[in-house]
N, C-alpha and C positions, 0 to 999 in steps of 0.2 A: 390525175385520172378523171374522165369525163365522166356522169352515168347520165344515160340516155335512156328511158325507158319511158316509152310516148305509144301505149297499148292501140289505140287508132290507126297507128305508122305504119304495120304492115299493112295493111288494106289496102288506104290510100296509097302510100308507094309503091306494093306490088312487090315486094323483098322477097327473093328467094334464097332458101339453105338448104344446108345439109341434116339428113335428119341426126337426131339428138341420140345420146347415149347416156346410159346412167351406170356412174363411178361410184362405188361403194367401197370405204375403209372399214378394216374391223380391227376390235385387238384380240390377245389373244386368247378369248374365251370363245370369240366367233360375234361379240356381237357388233352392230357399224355403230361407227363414232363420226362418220363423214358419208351425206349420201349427196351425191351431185347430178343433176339431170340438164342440161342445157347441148347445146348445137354451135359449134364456132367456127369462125373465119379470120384469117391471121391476113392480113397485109403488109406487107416490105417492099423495100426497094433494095437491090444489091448491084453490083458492078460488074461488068462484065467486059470483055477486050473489045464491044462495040459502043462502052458507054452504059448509065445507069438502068437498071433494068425494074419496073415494077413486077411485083408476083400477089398473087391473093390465092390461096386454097383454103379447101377446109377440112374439118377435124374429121379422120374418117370414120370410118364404122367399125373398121379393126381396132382404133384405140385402146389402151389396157391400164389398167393402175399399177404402177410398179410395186415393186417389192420393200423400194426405198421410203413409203408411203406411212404416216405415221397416225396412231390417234394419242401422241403423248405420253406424260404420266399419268394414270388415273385419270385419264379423259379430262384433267383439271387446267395444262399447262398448253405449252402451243402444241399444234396438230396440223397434221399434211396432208395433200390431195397430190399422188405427181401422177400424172398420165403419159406415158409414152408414146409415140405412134411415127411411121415411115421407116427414114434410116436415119436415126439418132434424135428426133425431133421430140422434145419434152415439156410439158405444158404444167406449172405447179401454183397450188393454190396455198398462201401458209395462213393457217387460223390462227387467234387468239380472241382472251374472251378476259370479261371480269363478271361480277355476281349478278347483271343483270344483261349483257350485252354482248354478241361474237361477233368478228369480223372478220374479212377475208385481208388480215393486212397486209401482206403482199404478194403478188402476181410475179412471176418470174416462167419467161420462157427462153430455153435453150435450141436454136435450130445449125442445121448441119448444113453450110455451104456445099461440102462434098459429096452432097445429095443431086448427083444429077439429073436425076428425074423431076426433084423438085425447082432446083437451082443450076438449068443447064447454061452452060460456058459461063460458068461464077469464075471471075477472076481470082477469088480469095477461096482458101478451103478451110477445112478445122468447123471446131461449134464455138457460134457464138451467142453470148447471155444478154438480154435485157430484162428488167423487172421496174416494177411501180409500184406505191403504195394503190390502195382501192376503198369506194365507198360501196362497197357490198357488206351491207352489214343488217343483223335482224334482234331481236330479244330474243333470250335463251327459249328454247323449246319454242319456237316458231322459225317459221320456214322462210326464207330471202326468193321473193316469186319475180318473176318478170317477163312479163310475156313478151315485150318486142326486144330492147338491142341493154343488153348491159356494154359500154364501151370502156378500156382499157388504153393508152396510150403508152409506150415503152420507148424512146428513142425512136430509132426511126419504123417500130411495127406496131401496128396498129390491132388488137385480138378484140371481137365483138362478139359476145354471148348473145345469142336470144334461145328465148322461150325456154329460160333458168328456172329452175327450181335448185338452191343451196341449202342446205342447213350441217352444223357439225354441231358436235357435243347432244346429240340425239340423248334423248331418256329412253324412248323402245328404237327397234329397228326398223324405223319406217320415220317417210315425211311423217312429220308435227300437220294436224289437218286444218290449223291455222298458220297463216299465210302472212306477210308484211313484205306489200307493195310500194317501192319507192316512187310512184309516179302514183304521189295523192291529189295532183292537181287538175281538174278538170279540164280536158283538152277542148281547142279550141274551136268553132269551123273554119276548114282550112278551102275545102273546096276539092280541088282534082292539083293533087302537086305531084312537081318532077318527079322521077321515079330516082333519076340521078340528085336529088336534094332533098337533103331533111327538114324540116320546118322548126324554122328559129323560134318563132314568135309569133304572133299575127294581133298586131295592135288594134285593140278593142275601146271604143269611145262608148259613152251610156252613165249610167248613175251607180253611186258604190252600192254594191251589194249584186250587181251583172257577173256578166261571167267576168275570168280572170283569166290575162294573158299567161301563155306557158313559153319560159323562157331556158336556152339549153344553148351555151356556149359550140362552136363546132368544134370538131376535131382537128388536132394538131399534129401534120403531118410535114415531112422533109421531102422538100423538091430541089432540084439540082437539074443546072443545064450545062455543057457541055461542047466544046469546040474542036480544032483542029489544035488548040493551043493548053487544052487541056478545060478544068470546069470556070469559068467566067460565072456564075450565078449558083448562090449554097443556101436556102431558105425554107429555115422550120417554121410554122406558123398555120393558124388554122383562119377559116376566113367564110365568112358570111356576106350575103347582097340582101342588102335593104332597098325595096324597089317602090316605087308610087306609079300605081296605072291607073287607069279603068277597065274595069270586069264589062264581060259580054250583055249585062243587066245594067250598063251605062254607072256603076258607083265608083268613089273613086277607094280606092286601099289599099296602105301600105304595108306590105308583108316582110318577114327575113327569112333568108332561106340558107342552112347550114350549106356548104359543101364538103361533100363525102366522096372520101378518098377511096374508099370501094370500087367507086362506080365513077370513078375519073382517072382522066389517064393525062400525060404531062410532057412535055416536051419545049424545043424554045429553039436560041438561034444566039449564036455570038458574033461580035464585030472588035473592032479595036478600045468603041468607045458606045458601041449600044450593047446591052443585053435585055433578050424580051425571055417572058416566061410564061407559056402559055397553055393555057386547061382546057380538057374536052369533055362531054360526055353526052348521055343522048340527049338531053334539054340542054344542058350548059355548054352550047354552039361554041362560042369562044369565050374565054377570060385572060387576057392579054397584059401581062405587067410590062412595061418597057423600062428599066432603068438605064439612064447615060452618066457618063462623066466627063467633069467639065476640067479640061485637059489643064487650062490656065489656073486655076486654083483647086484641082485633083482632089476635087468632091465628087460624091457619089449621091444618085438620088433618083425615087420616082418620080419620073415625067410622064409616061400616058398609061391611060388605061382604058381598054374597049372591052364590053361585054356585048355580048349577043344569045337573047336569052330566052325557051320556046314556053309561052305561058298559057297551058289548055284557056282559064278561064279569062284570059286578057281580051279583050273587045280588036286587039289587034293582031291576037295571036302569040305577037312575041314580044320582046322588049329588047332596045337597043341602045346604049349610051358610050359616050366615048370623048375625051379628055387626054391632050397630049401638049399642057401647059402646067403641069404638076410639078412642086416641089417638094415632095415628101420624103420620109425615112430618109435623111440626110446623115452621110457619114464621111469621112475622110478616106479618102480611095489605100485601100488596105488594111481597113480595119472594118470590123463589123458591124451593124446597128440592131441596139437587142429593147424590146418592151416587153415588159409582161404586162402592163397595164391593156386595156381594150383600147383599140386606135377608131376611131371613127373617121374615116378619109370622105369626107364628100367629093364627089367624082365630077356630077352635075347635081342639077333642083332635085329631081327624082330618083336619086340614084347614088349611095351612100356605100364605098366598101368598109367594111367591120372588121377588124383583123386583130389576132389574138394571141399572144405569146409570141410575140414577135422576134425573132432572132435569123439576121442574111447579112449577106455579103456580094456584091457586084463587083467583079474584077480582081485581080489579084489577088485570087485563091490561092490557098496552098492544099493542094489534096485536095482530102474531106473534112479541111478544118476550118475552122471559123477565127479570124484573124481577130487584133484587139478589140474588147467591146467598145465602143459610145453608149450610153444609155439614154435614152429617149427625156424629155423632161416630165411626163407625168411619172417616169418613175422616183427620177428627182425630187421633185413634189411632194412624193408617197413618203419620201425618206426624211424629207422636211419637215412634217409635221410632227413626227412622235418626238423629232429634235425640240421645236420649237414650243410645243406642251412641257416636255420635259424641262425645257430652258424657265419658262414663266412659272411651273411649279417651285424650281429650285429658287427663284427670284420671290415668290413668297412665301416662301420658307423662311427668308433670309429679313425678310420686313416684319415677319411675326416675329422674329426673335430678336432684333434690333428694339421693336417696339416694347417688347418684355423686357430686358435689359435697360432702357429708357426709364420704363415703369418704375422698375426696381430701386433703380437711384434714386427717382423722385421721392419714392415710399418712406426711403431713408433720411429724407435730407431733412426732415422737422426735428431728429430726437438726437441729442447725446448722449454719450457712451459718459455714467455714473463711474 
């Protein structure tokens, strides 16, 4: 689970939602054990007889707290938040807590394909479940606040809280009128950003004790492209541009800018031996993956990539870069290549893609499945080291107690046994 809570972010972005409702559980004395106030927006992708389809709505205004709704044993043990809303659509929050601390530990939401109104010409019907754990979490008797986006990630749907207010295990019936704000770090100036991009970061030079950059992994989302031959390209993964310009005031600054699967739409194109993958939205003109494979030794791999990017405060307006000599995420044509580590792709000089939770597939799909892993080498790496601590601790282990055993004999060797 990502959390995303960057109180500045609606402003500058211009984010619009649905207004907020407040879910109240009680037991059976009458009084609440869970009161929730927040506004959401659910993202997916589903399938349909023309090929994958995105959908984004939001939580409506009729929403209800089911019956199935719990505040536990004695308000002491786990406790529930389920919201119903549409035709079969259920959104649940499950609490737990220990003597100083409650959290929302997992998210689970159920949605109904055979909802046509939500999911028209869904090729699949029935409900289906995803859930995640979450870092929504507050001390007892204070309230979980967030004024811009709590985000969620679940397979392939995306659920974004803002302007939260959480708390359970209440002492009276009413918010705690102390508050814990997970976004304690001081945001940055960003300037005037995309309204289609979240702000990663904005690297800041100067002497310690200046401001402090604010850093937020993007969200991880499933894209899939799609042919006459059926899907040629399957790629979960969340993905950030790190860009170097010059601003309209002639300085030069490197920024990162999330990409938000909200406010982008998706699409691409298949061949025998190319697949491109390609992202739109109102600033983010194009982002363009190409992967090929190389028929003679039936590797799979990124080769080019063009962005085309609209930057209010760029002295050029926009930003453009592009690369179609890449040999990147290299796999064996039918099986998949997965990182979870951060990939930093230098693309050009100015121009860095960031990519995160890396898991796709180019050609020789099956379905909506993801063929044998390859794992990337930083995750290799990642797995090497606790080996390799472990390996040299065991190793002196094994020299201490040679060396004591050595000792010992020595100790012995001056006296005879009377």
């Amino acid at each position: 689970m990502e959390l995303l809570c960057f109180e500045a972010l609606l402003e500058v972005a211009g984010l619009v939602h649905g207004a907020s409702a407040v879910f109240v559980v009680k037991n059976g004395n009458g009084t609440a054990c869970i009161m929730a106030d927040f506004s959401a927006t659910f993202l997916t992708s589903y399938d349909t007889r023309s090929g994958p389809q995105n959908k984004s709505f939001e939580l409506p205004a009729g929403a209800e707290v089911s019956n199935s709704s719990s505040c536990g044993k004695e308000n002491a043990s786990d406790s529930s938040l389920v919201i119903t809303f549409g035709r079969g659509h259920t959104l649940t929050l499950i609490f737990t807590r220990n003597a100083t601390r409650y959290e929302v530990q997992l998210m689970r939401f159920a949605y109904n394909l055979s909802d046509t109104d939500t999911f028209p010409n869904s090729s699949s019907t029935g409900v289906k479940t995803v859930e995640s754990a979450t870092d929504i979490k507050a001390d007892i008797n204070k309230t979980y606040r967030c004024v811009s986006e709590t985000q969620v990630n679940m397979d392939n749907v995306t659920v974004t809280l803002r302007d939260a207010a959480i708390q359970a295990y209440l002492s009276s019936s009413n918010f705690s009128r102390e508050g814990e704000d997970p976004a304690e770090a001081p945001a940055p100036t960003v300037g005037k950003v995309p309204s289609s991009l979240r702000v990663g970061s904005s690297r800041v030079q100067g002497k310690a004790g200046g401001p402090s950059a604010f850093f937020m992994d993007p969200a991880v989302f499933r894209y899939n492209v799609s042919g006459s031959n059926g899907t040629c390209l399957l790629a979960s993964m969340g993905l950030q541009l790190n860009v170097t310009y010059r601003t309209v005031d002639n300085k030069t600054v490197t920024r990162e800018f999330n990409v938000n699967p909200n406010k982008t739409t998706f699409g691409g194109n298949c061949s025998a031996t190319l697949a491109t993958l390609e992202l739109h939205s109102e600033n983010l003109l194009l982002l363009a993956l190409q992967f090929v494979m190389n028929e003679s030794s039936s590797r799979v791999f990124l080769q080019g990539v063009q962005l085309n990017l609209t930057l209010p405060d760029a002295k050029e307006g926009s930003f453009t870069a592009t690369n179609s000599s890449l040999r990147a995420l290299q796999a064996t044509a039918g099986n998949s290549y997965k990182c979870n580590a951060e990939q930093r792709l230098r693309v050009t000089s100015s121009f860095s893609l960031n990519m995160f939770r890396v898991w796709l597939q180019a050609f020789r799909v099956d379905g909506d499945k993801f063929g044998p892993v390859e794992e990337c080498r930083l995750d290799e790496n990642s797995m090497l080291i606790p080996i390799a601590v472990g390996g040299a601790l065991a190793g002196l282990v094994l020299i201490v107690l040679l060396a004591y055993l050595i000792g010992r004999k020595r100790s012995h060797a001056g006296y005879q046994t009377i």
